[in-house]
C-alpha positions in Angstrom: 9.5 17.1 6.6 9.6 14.3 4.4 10.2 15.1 1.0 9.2 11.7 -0.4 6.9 13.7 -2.6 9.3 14.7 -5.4 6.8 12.6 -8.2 9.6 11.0 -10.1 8.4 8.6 -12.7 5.4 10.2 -14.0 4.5 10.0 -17.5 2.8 13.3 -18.9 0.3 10.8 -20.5 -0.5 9.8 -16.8 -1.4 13.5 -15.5 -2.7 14.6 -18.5 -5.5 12.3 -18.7 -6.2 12.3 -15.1 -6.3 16.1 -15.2 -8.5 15.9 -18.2 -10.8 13.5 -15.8 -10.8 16.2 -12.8 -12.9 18.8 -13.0 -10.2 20.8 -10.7 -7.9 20.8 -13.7 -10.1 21.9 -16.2 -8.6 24.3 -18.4 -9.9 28.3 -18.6 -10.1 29.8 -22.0 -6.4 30.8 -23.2 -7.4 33.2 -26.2 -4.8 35.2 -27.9 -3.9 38.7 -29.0 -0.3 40.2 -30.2 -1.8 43.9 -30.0 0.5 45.7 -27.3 -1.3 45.6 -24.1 -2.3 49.4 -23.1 -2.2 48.8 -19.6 1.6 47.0 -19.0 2.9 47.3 -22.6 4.1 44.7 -24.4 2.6 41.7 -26.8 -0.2 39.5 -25.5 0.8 36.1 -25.9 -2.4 34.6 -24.7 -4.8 35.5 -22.2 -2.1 34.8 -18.7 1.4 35.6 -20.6 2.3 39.3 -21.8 6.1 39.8 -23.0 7.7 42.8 -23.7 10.5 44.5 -26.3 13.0 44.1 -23.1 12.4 40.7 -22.1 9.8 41.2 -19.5 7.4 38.5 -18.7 4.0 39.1 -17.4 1.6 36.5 -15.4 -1.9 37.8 -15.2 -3.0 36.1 -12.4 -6.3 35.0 -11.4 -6.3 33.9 -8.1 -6.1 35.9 -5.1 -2.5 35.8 -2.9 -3.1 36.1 0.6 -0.5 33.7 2.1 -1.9 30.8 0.1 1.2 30.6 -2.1 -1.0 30.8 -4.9 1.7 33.6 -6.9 4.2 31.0 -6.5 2.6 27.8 -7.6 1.1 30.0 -10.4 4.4 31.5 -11.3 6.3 28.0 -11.5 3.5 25.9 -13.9 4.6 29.0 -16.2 7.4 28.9 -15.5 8.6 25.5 -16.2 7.4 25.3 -19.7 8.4 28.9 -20.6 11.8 27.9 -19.5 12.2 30.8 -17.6 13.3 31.8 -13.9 9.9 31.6 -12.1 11.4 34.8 -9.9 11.9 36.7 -13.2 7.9 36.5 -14.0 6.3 40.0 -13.0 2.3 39.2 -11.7 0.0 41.7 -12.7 -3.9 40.8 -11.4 -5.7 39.3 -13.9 -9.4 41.8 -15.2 -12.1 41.0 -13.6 -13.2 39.3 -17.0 -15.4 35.4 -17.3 -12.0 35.0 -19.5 -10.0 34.7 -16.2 -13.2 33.0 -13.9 -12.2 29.6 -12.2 -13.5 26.8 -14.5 -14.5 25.2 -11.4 -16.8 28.6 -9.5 -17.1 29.9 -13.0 -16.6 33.0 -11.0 -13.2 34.9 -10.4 -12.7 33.4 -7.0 -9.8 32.4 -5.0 -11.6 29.7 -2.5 -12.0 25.8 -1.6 -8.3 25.2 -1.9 -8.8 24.7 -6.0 -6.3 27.1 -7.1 -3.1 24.5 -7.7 -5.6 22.6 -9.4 -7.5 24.5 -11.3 -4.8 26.5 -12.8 -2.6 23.3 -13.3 -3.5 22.9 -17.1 -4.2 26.4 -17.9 -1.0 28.1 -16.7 1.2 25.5 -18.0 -0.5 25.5 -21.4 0.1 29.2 -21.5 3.6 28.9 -21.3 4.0 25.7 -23.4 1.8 27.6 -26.3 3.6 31.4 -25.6 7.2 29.0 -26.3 5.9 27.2 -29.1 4.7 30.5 -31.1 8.7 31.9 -30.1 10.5 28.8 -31.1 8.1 29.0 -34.7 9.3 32.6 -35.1 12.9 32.4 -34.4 13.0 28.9 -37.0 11.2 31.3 -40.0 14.1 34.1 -39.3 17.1 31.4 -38.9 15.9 29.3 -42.0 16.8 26.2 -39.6 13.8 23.8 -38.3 11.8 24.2 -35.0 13.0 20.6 -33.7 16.9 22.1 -33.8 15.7 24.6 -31.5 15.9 24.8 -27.7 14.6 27.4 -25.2 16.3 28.3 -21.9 16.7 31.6 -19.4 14.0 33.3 -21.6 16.1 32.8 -24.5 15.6 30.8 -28.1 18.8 28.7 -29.0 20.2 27.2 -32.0 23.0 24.8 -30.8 24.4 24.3 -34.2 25.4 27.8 -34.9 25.2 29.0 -31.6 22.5 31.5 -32.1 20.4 33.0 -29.3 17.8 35.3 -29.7 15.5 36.8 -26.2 11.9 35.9 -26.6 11.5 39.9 -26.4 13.3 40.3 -29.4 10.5 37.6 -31.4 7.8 39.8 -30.6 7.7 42.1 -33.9 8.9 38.6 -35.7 5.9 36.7 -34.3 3.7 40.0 -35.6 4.9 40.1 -38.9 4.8 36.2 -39.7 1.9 36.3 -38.2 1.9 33.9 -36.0 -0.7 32.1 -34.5 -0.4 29.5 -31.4 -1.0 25.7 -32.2 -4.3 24.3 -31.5 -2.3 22.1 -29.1 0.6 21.6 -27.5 2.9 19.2 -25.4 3.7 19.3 -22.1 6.9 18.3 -20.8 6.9 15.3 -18.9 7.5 15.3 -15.3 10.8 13.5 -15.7 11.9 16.5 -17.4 10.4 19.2 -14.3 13.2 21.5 -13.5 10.6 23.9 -11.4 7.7 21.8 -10.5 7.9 19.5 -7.7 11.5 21.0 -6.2 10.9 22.7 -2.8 10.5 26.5 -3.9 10.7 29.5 -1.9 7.6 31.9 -1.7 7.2 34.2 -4.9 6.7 37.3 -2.5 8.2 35.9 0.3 10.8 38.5 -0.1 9.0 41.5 -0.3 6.9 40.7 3.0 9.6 40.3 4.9 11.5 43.5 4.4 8.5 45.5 4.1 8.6 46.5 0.7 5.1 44.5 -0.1 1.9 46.7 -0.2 -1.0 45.2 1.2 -4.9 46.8 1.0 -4.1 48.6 4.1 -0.8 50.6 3.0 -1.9 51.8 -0.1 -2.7 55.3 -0.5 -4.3 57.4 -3.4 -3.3 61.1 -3.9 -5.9 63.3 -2.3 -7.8 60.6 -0.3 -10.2 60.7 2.5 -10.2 58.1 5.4 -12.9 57.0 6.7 -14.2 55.6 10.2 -17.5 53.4 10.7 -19.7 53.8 14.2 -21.5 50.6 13.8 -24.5 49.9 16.0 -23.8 47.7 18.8 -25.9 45.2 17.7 -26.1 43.2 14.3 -28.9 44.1 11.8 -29.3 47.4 13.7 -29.7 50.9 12.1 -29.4 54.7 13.3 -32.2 56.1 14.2 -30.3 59.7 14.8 -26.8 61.5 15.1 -25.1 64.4 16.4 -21.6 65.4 15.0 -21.4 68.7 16.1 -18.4 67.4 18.4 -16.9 65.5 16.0 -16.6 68.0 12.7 -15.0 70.2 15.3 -11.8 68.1 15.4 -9.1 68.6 13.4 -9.0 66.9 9.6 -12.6 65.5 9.8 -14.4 66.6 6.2 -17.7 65.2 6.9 -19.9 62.9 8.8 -22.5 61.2 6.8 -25.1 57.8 7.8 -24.6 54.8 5.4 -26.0 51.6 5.7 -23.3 50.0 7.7 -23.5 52.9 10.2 -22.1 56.5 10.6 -19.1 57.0 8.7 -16.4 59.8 9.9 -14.5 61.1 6.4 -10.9 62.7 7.6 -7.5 63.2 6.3 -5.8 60.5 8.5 -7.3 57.4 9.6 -6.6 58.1 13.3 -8.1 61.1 12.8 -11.4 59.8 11.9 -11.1 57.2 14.5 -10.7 59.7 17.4 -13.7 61.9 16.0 -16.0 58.6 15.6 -15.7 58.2 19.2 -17.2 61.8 19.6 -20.4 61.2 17.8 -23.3 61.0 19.6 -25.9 58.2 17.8 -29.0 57.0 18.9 -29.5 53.5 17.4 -32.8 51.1 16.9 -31.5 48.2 18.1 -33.6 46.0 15.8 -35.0 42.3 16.3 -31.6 40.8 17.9 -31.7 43.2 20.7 -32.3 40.1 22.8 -30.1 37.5 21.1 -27.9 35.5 22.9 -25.7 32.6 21.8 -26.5 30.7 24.9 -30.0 30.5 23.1 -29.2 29.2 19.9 -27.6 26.7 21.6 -30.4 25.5 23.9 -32.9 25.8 20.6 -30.6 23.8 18.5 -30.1 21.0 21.2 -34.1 21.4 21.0 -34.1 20.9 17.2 -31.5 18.0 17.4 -34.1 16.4 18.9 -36.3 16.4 16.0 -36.0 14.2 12.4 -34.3 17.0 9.7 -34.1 16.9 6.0 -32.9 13.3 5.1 -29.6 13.7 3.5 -28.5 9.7 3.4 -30.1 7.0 4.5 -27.7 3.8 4.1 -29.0 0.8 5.1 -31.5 0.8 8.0 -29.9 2.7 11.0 -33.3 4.0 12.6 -33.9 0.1 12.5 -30.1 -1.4 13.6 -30.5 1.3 17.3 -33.8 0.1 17.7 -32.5 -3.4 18.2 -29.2 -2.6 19.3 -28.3 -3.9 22.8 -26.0 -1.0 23.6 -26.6 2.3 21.8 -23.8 5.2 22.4 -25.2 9.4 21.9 -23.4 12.2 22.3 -24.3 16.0 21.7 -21.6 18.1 20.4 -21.7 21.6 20.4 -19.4 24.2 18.3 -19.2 28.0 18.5 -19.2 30.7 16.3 -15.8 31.8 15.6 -14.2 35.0 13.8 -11.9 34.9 11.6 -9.7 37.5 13.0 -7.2 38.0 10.1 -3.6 39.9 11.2 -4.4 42.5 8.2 -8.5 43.9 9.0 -10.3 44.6 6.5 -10.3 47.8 4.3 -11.2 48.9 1.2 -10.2 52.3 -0.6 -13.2 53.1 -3.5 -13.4 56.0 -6.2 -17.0 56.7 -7.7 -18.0 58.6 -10.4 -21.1 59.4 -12.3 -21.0 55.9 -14.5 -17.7 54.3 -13.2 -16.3 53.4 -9.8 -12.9 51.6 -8.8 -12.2 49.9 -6.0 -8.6 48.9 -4.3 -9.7 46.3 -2.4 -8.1 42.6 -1.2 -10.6 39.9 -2.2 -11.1 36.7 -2.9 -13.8 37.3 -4.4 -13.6 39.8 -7.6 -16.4 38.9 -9.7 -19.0 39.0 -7.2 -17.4 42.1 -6.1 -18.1 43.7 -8.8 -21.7 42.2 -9.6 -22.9 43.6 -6.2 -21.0 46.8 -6.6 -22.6 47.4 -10.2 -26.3 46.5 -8.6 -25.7 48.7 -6.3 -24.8 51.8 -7.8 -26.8 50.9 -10.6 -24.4 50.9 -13.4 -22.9 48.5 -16.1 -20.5 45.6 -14.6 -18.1 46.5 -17.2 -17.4 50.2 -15.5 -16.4 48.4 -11.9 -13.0 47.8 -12.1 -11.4 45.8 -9.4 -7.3 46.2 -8.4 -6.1 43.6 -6.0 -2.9 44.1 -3.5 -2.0 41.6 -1.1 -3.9 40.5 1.7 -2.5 40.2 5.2 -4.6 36.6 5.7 -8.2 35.6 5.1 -9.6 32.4 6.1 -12.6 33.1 3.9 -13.6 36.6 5.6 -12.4 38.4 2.2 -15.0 35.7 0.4 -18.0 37.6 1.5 -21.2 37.1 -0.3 -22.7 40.6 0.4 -19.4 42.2 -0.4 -20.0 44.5 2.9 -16.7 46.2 3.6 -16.4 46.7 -0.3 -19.7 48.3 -0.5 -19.8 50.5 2.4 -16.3 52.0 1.0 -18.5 52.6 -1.8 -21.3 54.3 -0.4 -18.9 56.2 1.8 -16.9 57.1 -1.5 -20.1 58.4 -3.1 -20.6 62.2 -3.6 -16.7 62.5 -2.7 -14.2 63.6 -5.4 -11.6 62.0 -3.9 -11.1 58.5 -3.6 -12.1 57.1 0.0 -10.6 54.2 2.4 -12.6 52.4 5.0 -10.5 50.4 7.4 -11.8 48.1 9.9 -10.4 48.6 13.3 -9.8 44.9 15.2 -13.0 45.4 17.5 -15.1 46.3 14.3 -13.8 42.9 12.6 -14.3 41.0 15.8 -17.8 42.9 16.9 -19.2 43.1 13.7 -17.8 40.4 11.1 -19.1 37.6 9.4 -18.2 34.2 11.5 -18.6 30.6 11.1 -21.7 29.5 11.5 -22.5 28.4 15.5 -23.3 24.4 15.5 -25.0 21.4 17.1 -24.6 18.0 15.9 -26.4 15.0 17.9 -25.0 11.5 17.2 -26.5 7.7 17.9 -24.5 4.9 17.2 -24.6 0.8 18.0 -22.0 -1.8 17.5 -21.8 -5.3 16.0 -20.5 -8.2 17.5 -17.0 -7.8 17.1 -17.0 -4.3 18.7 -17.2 -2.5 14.9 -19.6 0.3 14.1 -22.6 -1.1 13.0 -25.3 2.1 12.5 -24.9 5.7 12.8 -27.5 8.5 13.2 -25.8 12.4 12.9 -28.7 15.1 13.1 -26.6 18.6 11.9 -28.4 22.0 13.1 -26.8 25.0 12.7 -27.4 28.1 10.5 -26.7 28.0 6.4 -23.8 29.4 4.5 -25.6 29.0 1.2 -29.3 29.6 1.6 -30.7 32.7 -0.3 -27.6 33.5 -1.6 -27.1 33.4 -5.2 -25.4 30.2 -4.7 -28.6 28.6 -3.5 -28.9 26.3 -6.6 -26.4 24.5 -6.8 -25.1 24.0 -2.7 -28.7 23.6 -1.6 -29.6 20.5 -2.3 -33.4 19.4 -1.5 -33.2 22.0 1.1 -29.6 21.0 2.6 -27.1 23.1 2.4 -23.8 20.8 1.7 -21.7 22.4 3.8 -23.3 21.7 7.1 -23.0 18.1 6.0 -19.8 18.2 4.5 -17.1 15.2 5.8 -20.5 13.7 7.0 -21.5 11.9 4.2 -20.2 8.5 2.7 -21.6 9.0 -0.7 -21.0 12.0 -3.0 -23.6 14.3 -2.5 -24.2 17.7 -4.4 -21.1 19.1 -6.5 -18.8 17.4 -3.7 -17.0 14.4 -5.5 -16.0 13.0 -2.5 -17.6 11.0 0.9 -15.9 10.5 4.4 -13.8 7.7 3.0 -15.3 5.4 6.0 -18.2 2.5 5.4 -20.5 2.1 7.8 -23.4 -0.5 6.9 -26.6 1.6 8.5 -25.7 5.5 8.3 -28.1 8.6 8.6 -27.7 11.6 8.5 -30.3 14.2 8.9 -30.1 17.8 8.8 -31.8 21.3 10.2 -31.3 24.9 8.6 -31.2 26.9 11.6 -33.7 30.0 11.9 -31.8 33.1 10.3 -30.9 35.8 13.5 -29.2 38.2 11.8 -25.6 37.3 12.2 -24.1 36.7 9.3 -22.7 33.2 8.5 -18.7 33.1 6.4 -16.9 30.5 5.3 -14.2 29.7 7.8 -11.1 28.0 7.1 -12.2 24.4 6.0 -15.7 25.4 5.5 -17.8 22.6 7.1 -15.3 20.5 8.4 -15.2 23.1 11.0 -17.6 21.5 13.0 -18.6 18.0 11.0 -14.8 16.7 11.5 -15.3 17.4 15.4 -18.3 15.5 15.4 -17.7 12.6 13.2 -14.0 12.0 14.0 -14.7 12.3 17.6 -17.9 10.5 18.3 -16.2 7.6 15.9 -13.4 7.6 18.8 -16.1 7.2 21.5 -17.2 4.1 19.3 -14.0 2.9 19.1 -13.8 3.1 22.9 -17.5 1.3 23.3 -15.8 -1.8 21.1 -12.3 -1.8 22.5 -10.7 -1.3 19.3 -7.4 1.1 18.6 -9.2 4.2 17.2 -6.6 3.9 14.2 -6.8 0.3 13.6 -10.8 1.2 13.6 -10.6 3.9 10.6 -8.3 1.4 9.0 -10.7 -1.0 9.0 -13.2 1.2 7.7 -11.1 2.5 4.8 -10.5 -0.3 3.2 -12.8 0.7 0.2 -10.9 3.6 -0.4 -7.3 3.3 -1.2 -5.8 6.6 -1.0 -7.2 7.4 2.9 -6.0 4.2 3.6 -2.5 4.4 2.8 -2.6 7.7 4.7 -3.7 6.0 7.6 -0.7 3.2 7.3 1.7 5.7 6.8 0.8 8.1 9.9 0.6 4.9 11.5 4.6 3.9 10.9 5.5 8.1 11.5 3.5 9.0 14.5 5.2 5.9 15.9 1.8 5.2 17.0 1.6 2.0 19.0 4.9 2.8 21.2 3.3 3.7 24.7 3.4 7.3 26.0 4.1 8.4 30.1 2.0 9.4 32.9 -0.1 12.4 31.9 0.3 12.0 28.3 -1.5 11.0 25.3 -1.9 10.5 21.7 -5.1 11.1 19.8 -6.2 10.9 15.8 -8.4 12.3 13.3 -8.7 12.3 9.6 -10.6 13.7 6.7 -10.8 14.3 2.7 -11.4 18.2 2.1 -10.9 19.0 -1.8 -10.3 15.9 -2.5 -7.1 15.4 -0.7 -7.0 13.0 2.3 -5.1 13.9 5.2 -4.5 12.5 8.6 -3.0 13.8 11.5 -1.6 12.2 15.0 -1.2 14.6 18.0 0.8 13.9 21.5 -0.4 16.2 24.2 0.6 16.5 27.8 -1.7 17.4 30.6 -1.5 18.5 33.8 -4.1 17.8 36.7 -5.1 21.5 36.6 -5.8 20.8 32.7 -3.3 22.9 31.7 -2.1 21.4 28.4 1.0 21.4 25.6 0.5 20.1 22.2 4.3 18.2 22.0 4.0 17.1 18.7 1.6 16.5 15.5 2.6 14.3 12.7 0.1 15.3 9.4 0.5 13.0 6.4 -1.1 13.9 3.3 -2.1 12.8 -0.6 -2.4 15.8 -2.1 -2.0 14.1 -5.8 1.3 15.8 -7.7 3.1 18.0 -4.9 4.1 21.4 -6.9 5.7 22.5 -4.6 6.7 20.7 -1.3 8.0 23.6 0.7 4.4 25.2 0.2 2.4 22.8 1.2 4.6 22.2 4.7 4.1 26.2 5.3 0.3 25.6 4.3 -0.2 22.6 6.9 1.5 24.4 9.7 -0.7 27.2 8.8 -3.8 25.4 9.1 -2.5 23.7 11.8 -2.0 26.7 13.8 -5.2 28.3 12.3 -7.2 25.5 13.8 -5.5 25.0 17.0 -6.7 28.7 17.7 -10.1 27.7 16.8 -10.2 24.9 18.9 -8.4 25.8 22.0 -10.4 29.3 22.7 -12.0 30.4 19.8 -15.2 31.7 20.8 -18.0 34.5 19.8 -20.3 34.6 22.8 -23.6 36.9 22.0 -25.0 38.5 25.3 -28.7 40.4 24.6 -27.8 40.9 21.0 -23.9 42.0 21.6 -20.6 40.1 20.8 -18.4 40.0 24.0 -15.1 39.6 22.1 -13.3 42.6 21.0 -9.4 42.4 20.2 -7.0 39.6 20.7 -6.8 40.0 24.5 -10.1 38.3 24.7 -10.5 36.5 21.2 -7.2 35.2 21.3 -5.2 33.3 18.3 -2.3 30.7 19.1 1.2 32.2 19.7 4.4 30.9 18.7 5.5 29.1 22.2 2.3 27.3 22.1 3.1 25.6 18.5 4.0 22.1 18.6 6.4 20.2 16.4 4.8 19.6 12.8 6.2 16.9 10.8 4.9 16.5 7.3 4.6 14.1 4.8 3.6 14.1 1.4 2.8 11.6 0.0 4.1 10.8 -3.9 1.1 10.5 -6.0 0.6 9.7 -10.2 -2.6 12.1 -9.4 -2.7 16.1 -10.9 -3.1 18.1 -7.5 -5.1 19.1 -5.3 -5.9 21.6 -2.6 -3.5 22.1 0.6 -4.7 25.5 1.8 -7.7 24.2 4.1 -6.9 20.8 4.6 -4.4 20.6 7.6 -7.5 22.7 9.3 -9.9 20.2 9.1 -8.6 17.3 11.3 -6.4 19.7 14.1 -8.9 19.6 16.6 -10.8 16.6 16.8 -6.9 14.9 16.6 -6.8 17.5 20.3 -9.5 16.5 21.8 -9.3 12.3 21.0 -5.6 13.3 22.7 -6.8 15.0 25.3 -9.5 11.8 26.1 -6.6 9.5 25.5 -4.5 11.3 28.7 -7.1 12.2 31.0 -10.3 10.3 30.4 -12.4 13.4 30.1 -14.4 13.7 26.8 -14.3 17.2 25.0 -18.1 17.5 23.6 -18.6 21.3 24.0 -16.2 23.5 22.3 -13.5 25.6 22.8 -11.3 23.5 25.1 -10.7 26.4 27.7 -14.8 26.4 28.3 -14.1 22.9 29.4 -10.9 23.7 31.9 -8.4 22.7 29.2 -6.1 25.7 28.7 -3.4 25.3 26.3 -0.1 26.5 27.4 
């Protein structure tokens, strides 16, 4: 890894005001109480740093951790200006209060790879305004001046007379002064960084490896029930009628009861209400996707491709530029739907009372959480209280709109005295999950003179994340829903700040809301990019191929409006070693894209057999991700999402047969495994921008870079995805 991305020369000035510009940066409300805190003890210092009589400092944390790094990056902005060991900071999860929501959601929501960003400012003012207030009170009790003093280790020092004094022992100072913190405060210039921008090892990195960490699925409550879902065979299904006689007949099963998600098993073990949920005996109504298939959607989406959409941009005159054009180039590319497949299913354990319930649950996704939970049972907001442990992955899955695995462990839970976990077994997450939405993009394109693109035409059909849900307003926009166009675009369009970084004189782009079927769309790692980065980056390749031009030099040439993509593009250019010729059976392929506002571009060597058996030897992913935090994090993130969308790509697949998913477990739904990871080199780019997102990014380019490699060795084109329906099999 290159770790050209440790931001010296940065003047605070510099990422102050560019922060202050971003609206990932924008600061939550930091209020401030000294009352001790009834839950952890302790004086509030603000609303994210709680210190106790014995030195013990508290993050409340507002993002979700579920291998995005977001405890550590959070844990070092404090850090650094607290001048404390970012190891020594104890994380307690934030209340599911507006005080904590993201300023960017305004909703308590770990998601779009905002959380280094949008916690940049607030976490780091915490700390700089929890010091100040401890520096104030230890300069009353010396009689000396604040500028004589220094902090370090969690400790106030006096160099002249050698005086140190804990914070912890400042507290009942600080409460009898009365102490208030400054309206503002300084930040410490990155020159000065002792924390932020060194390569840092994971906050709970630790814990997961030797076992100690609790995760949603280990937890367990004194007195609880376990419960097992039947869930009908098809989606949007219901139960018509059960028999349990069989299964209350087994040992520790309590009750069987029908809830909306199915019939639920209620036992003392888990595996004891699995084993009796296979005994029940349900007749089901099979509903209106008894005949679904996804071999139809793609046929009727092929069908609607072929028809004008909503106009989402309209540059130039493309319709007009093809209609002339002496050579016009169309392709149809089609992507699946895809589970998410996390290593850690989904569970939920949920405790309901007559006005209050509780849930132990891990989400990304707290405050709608508890909104749907509290519309559902009918009963204040206030009286849902949400605790968060550690997820075992997510990819958006633990996102979910409806909150379904929350609420059926609520409905399970209710009646019961006891509290009550749900776990999802892997063929109910596979079988029965939310996926990424199933996709068909059709694209026209033409060529000037001197073999450049010239017009563009993209019609997007596929079904939307965004429509009917309450986020309708403001990612649906004159009927679009962004993210089936996001990375499509050259201009910004909705709340996205950001194009495809590539100028194109005529460029269209039309779009089609697929008819709603009853399978559920998620956000999947990289949201949209999912499927527009396939289409765009790979259909731009088959123009580059139509005018004989390097596919790199190409997006070069088109980036020259936008600085930052292009410097990416130089630089992978120089690191992938790019123009040096590969052998026999080998090849190189591209692909690049600005997710979050970070651009990112990756280079991929692959090397194919005549069979189509395939390796991935090599990807080279560099990246602008503004002020790199931490370096180490953001290699583990890109090989992450590197891995995560080579999975994807290579056989990720949810096929629908008359209304049933085929997949069930990882023998047929398979994710990459270890000898099938290539060498990942990373670079970081140094940047005088405040951050931005890493946790999706490295997703978003993987498998278009594949398949423009795979083209580059073989001559085949990859237009249907994933590669193993088209007889590449990655090895």
């Amino acid at each position: 890894m290159s770790h050209s991305s440790m931001n010296a020369g940065l003047s605070r000035r510099q990422l102050l005001q560019a922060g202050g510009a971003l609206l990932f940066a924008a600061e939550c409300p930091i209020t401030f109480a000294t009352k001790a805190n009834a839950a952890g003890g302790g004086a509030m210092m603000n609303s994210f740093v709680r210190i106790d009589p014995s030195n013990v400092i508290t993050m409340l944390a507002n993002h979700s951790e579920f291998g995005n790094g977001a405890y550590t990056v959070m844990t070092m902005m404090l850090a650094e200006e607290l001048d404390v060991d970012y190891r020594a900071i104890q994380i307690e999860a934030a209340p599911t209060s507006p005080d904590y929501y993201s300023p960017l959601f305004r909703e308590y929501l770990t998601a779009g790879s905002v959380t280094t960003g949008s916690t940049w400012l607030p976490m780091r003012t915490a700390g700089a305004k929890a010091r100040a207030m401890l520096i104030e009170a230890a300069a009353q009790v010396w009689g000396v001046s604040q500028a004589e003093l220094s902090t370090e280790a969690g400790e106030v020092y006096h160099a002249r007379t050698g005086q140190r004094r804990p914070y912890g022992q400042l507290l009942e100072s600080i409460h009898r002064l009365k102490i208030m913190p400054p309206e503002t405060v300084s930040l410490k210039d990155p020159s000065d960084f002792k924390v932020l921008g060194k390569p840092t090892q994971r906050y709970e990195g630790a814990a997961k490896v030797d076992g100690s960490a609790q995760f949603g699925i280990d937890l367990k409550l004194p007195g609880m029930l376990h419960g097992a879902i039947a869930r009908p065979p098809v989606h949007g299904g219901r139960v018509v009628s059960f028999d349990a006689t069989a299964a209350l007949k087994m040992p520790g099963v309590v009750k069987v009861k029908a809830i909306g998600a199915g019939v639920v098993v209620l036992a003392k073990s888990y595996w004891q209400a699995q084993k009796a949920r296979g005994e029940l005996n349900i007749t089901w109504d099979r509903g209106d996707n008894d005949g679904v298939s996804s071999e139809q959607f793609y046929r009727d989406y092929r069908a609607l491709a072929e028809q004008p959409g909503i106009l989402a941009e309209d540059i130039g005159d493309a319709l007009g530029a093809l209609s002339g054009a002496d050579r016009v180039i169309e392709s149809v590319y089609e992507m699946p739907l895809l589970a998410h497949a996390t290593l850690e299913p989904l569970n939920c354990i949920a405790q309901v009372s007559e006005n209050a319930c509780t849930i132990w649950s891990g989400t990304q996704y707290q405050s709608n959480d508890q909104e749907v939970i509290s519309r559902f049972l009918g009963i204040p907001q206030e009286q849902v209280t949400v605790h968060r442990p550690l997820m075992g992955g997510s990819f958006g899955r633990r996102s979910s709109k409806t909150a379904d695995f929350t609420v059926e462990a609520v409905e399970a839970a209710m009646g019961e005295s006891v509290p009550v976990k749900i776990i999802w077994s892997r063929e109910e997450d596979i079988r029965s999950g939310h996926y990424r939405p199933l996709f068909v993009h059709k694209m026209r394109g033409s060529l000037d003179a001197s073999g450049m693109p010239d017009a563009w035409h993209q019609v997007a059909v596929g079904q939307s994340l965004m429509q009917g849900s309450k986020h309708d307003p403001a990612y649906m926009v004159r009927g679009i829903d962004i993210y089936s166009l996001d990375g499509c675009l050259q201009e910004p369009f909705g709340v996205f700040p950001y194009g495809t970084s590539y100028q194109i004189p005529h460029h269209r782009v039309e779009s089609h809301n697929a008819p709603r079927v009853g399978i559920v769309p998620q956000e999947w790692r990289s949201v949209g990019h999912t499927h527009t980065g396939i289409a765009y980056e790979c259909f731009l390749d088959e123009l580059a191929d139509a005018g004989e031009i390097d596919p790199l030099e190409l997006r070069l040439r088109l980036t020259k409006g936008h600085a930052r993509m292009n410097r990416v593009l130089r630089v992978l250019r120089e690191k992938s070693q790019w123009d040096e010729p590969l052998g026999a059976g080998r090849g190189r392929g591209m692909a690049a894209r600005i997710y979050s506002v970070s651009p990112i571009a990756q280079a991929v060597e692959v090397s194919v057999a005549d069979n189509g058996d395939f390796t991935i030897d090599r990807v080279v992913c560099v990246l602008d991700c503004g002020f790199a935090v931490n370096p180490l994090g953001i290699e583990g993130q890109v090989e992450g999402g590197i891995a995560f969308g080579l999975g994807g790509a290579a056989f990720g697949n949810i096929d629908i047969v008359n209304g049933e998913v085929q997949q069930s477990n990882f023998h047929d739904y398979p994710v990459i495994r270890m000898p099938q990871m290539p060498k990942v080199e990373v670079h970081i780019l140094p940047s005088d921008e405040p951050p931005t997102g890493v946790g999706e990014q490295a997703t978003a380019p993987i498998a278009p870079a594949v398949a423009n490699a795979l083209f580059n060795a073989t001559g085949r084109r990859v237009r249907r995805f994933p590669l193993s329906s088209q007889g590449f099999k990655l090895v």
